[in-house]
C-alpha atoms as one frame of an Amber mdcrd trajectory, in Angstrom:
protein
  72.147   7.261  71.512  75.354   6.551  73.879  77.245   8.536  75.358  80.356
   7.842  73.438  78.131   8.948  70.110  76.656  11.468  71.778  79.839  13.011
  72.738  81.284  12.733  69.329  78.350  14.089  67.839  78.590  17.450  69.835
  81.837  17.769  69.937  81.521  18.524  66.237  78.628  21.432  67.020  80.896
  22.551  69.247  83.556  22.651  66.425  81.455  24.455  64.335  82.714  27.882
  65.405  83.757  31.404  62.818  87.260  31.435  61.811  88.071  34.061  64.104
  88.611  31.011  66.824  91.772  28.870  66.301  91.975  24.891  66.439  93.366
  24.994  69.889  90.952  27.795  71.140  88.155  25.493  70.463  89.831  22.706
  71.471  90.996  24.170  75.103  87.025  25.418  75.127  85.565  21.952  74.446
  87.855  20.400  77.137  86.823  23.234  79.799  83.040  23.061  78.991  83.572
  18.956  78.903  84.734  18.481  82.387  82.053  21.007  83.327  78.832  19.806
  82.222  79.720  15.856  82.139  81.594  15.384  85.580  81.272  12.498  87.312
  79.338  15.112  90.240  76.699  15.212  87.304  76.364  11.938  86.083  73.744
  11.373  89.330  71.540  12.880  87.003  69.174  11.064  84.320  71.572  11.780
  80.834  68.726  12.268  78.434  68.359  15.219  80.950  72.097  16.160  81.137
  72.249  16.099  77.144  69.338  18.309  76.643  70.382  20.824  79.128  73.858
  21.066  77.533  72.585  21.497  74.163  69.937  24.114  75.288  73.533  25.727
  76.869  75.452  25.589  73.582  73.132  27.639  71.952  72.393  29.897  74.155
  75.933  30.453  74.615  76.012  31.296  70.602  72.895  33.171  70.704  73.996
  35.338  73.451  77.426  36.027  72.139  79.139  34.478  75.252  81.140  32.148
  72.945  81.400  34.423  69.813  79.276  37.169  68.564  78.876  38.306  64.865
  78.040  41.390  66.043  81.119  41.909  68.147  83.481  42.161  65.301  83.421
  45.758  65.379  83.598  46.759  68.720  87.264  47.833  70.186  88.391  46.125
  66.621  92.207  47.416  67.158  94.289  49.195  69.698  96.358  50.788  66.967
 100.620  50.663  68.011 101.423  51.599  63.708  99.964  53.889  61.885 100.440
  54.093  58.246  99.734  57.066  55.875  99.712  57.879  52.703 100.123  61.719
  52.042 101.361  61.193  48.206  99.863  61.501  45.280 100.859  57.913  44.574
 100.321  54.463  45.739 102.326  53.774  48.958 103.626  49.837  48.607 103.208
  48.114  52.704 104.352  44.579  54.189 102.850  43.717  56.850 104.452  41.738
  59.658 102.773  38.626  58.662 104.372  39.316  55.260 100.673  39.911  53.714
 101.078  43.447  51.055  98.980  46.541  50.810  98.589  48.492  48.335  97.948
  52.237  50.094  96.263  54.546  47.777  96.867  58.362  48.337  94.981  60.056
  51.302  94.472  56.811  52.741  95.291  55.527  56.221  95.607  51.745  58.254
  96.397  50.798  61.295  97.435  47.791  63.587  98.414  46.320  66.534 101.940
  45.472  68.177 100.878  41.903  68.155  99.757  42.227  64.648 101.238  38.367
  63.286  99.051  36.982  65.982  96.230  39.187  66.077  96.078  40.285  62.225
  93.016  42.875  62.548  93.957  45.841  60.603  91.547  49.077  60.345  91.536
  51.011  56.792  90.556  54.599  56.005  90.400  55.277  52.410  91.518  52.827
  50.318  93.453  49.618  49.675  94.227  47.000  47.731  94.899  43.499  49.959
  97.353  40.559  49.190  96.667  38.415  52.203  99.108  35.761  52.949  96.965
  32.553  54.168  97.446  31.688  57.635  94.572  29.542  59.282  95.310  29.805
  62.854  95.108  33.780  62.693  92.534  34.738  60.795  92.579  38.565  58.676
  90.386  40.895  59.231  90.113  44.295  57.979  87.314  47.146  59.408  86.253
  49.789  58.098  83.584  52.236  59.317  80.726  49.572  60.354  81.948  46.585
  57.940  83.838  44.184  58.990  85.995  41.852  56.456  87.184  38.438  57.404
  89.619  36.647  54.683  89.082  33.215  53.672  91.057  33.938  50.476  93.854
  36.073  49.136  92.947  39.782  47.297  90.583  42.154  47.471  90.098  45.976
  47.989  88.180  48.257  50.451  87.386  52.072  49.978  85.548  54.442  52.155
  83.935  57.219  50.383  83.143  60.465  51.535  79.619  59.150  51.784  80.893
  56.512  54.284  79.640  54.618  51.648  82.153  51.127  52.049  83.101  49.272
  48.891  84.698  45.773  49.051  86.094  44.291  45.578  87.096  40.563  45.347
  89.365  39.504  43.052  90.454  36.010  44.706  89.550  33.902  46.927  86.567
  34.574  49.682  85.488  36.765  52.267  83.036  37.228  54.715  81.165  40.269
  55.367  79.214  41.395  58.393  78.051  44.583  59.437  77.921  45.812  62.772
  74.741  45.395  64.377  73.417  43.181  62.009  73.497  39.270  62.232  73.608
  38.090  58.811  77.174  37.628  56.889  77.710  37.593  53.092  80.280  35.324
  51.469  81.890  37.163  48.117  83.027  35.320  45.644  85.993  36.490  43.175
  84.224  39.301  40.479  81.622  39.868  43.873  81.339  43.533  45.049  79.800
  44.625  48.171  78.729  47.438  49.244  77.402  49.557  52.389  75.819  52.563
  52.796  72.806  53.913  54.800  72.280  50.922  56.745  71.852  49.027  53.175
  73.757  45.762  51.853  74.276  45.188  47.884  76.104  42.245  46.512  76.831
  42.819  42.787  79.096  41.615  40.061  82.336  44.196  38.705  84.755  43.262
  36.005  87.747  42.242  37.356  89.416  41.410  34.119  90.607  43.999  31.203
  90.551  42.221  28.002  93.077  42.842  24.706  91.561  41.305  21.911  94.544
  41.171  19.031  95.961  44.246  20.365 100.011  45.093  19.854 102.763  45.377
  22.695 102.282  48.335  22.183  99.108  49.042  23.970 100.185  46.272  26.974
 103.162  48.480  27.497 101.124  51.687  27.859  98.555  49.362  30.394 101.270
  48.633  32.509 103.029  52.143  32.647  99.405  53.419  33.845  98.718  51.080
  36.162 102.017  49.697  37.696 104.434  53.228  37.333 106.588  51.433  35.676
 108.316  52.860  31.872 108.212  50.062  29.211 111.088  49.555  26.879 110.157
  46.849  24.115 112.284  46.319  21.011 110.897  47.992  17.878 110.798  44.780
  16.057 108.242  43.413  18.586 106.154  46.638  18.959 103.619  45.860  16.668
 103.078  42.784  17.250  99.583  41.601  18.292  98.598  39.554  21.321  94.898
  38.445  22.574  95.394  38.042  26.433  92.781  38.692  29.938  94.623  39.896
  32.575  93.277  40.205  36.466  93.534  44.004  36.775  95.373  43.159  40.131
  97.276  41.041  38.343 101.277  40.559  39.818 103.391  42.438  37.693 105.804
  39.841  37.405 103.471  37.511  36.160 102.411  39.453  33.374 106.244  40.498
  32.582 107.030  36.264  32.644 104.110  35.771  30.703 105.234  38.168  27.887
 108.791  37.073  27.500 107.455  33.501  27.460 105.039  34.103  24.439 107.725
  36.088  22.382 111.176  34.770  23.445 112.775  37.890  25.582 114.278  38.190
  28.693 113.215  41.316  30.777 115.067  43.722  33.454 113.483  45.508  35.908
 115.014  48.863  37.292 113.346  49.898  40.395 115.613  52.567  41.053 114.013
  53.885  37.891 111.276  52.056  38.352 111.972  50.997  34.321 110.996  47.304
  32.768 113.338  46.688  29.775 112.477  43.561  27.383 115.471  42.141  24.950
């Protein structure tokens, strides 16, 4: 093989790095470790020679965790500048500085960095419900006791029992999971839960759907008041009438409101003063 092919074929090993390493990180990285190993000093050397050594390098370098480390995820994860609490009895709605929404569930805690839109690691104690916004060049990351989740998608939630048992529900998208200390990662897929406790990893499926087969407005009124806080006011006229309909239970509330006035012909309000949702 050539040089020239040889350098474009391990340029892309190179290239193959974790998400947690921008475009120009790895591209800065492949330039520095470039001029390094094939300097003209160098080339004095046989190049089957020179190639092997600097592919014996590149994985040592990723064995040893000297370019990146799975198992380093965890370690000084976030030098926490905000704190966030949730002392209520209800959930506490968050933006994040990279616009990305939490959904805070009572006696739960996160916390963050001042440099949180470029570093977006974010530790959780409780639980929450995530709405990442996608943002390739800063990857998210979320830890909680020894787990560590990276987003390659959009929403999911994380709990912490009082087991320290750690529970991570996808609903879209991906994520990767690693726990610290150990080298291998899980990839979730949406209706994928994970979860970690005594050293021990199980990937199983959850229903992420609730399901209204011919039910009335009735009923979709009362699922929203219980699950969003928001009072439902339907005309009586419409009340009984039926609807079949699967709705993600993290569903935007919007979405289902649009949905509904779509399929019967109202216009809605929404009051968030009283946090009230009026259809007409």
């Amino acid at each position: 093989m050539d040089k020239k092919k040889f350098d474009e074929e391990f340029k892309k090993l190179w290239e193959e790095s974790p998400l947690s390493h921008s475009d120009s990180d790895k591209e800065a990285s492949w330039e520095q470790f470039h001029a390094k190993t094939f300097s003209e000093k160098k080339r004095k050397f046989r190049p089957w020679h020179l190639y092997a050594a600097a592919s014996v390098l590149l994985f040592a370098l990723i064995g040893t965790g000297f370019y990146f480390s799975s198992e380093s995820t965890n370690e000084n994860a976030v030098v926490a500048e905000t704190v966030i609490e949730n002392l209520t009895a209800k959930i506490k709605y968050v933006v994040l500085p990279d616009s990305s929404k939490i959904e805070l569930s009572p006696n739960s805690k996160i916390s963050y960095g001042a440099n949180f839109a470029l570093n977006r690691k974010i530790e959780i104690e409780g639980e929450a419900y995530f709405n990442v916004k996608k943002d390739k060049q800063h990857p998210f990351q979320v830890f909680c006791d020894e787990t560590t989740t990276t987003v390659l998608g959009t929403s999911f939630t994380v709990k912490e029992s009082e087991n320290e048992h750690v529970t991570v529900e996808l609903f879209e998208g991906s994520v990767q999971m690693n726990v610290k200390g150990q080298s291998q990662k899980w990839i979730l897929k949406p209706g994928d839960k994970f979860t970690y406790g005594n050293q021990t990893v199980s990937v199983t499926e959850f229903s992420r759907f609730v399901d209204f087969d011919n039910e009335t407005l009735s009923v979709i009124s009362r699922y929203i008041e219980e699950n969003y806080g928001y009072k439902v006011n339907i005309p009586k006229e419409n009340l009984d009438q039926k609807i079949t309909i699967r709705i993600n239970k993290r569903e935007d509330l919007k979405t289902i409101l649009q949905l509904l006035s779509e399929m019967y012909n109202l216009n809605f309000e929404i009051n968030e003063d009283l946090r009230q949702i009026t259809f007409q």
